[in-house]
N, C-alpha and C positions, 0 to 999 in steps of 0.2 A: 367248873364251867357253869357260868348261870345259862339255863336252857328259857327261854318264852314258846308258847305256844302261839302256833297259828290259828285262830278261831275263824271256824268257815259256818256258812250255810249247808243245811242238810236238805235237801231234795226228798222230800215223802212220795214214797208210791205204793197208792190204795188200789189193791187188787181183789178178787173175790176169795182168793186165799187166806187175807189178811185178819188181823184180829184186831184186840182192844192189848194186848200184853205188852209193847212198846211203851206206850202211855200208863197204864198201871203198872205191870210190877218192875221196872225199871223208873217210872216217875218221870216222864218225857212231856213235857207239858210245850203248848203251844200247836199241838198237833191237828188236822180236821176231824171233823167226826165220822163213823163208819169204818170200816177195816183198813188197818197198816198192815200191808205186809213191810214192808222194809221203811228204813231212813237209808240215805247215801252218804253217810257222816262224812267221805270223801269223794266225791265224784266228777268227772272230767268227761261225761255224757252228753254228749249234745242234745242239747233243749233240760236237761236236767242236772248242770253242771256247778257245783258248790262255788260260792264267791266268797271272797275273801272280807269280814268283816272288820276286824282288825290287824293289822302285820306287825310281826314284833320289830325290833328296831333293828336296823342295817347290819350285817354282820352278826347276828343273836341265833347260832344252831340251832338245828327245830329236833335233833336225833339221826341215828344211821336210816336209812331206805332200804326195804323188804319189798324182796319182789316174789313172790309163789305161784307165778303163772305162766305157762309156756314161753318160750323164747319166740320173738319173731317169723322163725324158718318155721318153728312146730305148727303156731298158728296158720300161718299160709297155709300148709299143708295140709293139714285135719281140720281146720274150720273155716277155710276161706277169706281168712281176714288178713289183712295186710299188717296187722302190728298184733305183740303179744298182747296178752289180757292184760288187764290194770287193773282187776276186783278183788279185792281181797275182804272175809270175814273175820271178823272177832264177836265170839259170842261173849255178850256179858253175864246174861242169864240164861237156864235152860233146866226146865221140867225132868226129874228124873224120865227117863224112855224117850227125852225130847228126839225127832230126826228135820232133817230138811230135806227139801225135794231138789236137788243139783242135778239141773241136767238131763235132757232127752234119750231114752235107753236106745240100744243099738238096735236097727232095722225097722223105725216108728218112723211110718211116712206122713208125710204135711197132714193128709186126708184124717188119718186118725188121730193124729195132735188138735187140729182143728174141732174133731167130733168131739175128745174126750175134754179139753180144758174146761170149756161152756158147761160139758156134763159134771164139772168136778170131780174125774176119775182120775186124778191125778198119778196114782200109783200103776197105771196101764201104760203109763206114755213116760210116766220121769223116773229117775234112781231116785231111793231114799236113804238119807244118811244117817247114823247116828249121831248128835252133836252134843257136844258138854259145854257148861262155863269154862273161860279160860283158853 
């Protein structure tokens, strides 16, 4: 089966969390200057939604669809949101002890989310995870 890729737009977003490691040690050029925290190499975000640059040709398999995020019913219920998640990661690289911060911890009210982001206490208000390449 000849597979073609779909090449999209990636959606940057510079946060005060973010660093220079996207663009160096993965080699991402094109980026702006100051902190990445993330690319959206896939994203269907309003106002930040990847477009389609090229489409392979009519009938040309892009691969099977992964889905690793709550089911619709779960979302309603535990996050308020009318459809399940559609985020998924794939780390390409990651610092031996690399983590990422997923996620607001249980019983952190708006009030103290708000105090601690600004203050970059990130680890008072979010989970931290361990992450690997792969």
């Amino acid at each position: 089966m000849d597979r073609h890729p779909l090449r999209l737009t990636a959606p940057v977003m510079q946060h005060v969390f973010g660093g220079r490691a996207i663009a160096e040690r993965l080699g991402r050029g094109g980026l702006p200057d100051g902190p990445v925290a993330e690319t959206r190499e896939v994203s269907d975000v309003e106002g930040d939604a990847s477009t389609v640059l090229d489409a392979p040709p009519p009938g040309a398999p892009c691969g099977s669809p992964v889905h690793l995020h709550a089911d619709d019913a779960t979302a309603r219920r535990l996050e308020g949101e009318p459809s399940g998640k559609t985020e998924a990661w794939h780390v390409l690289d990651a610092a031996p002890g690399a983590t990422a911060l997923v996620g607001v911890r249980s019983g952190v009210d708006r009030d103290t989310l708000h105090r601690a982001l600004p203050a970059q206490d990130f680890d008072a208000v979010m989970r931290r995870l361990p992450v690997r390449a792969g």
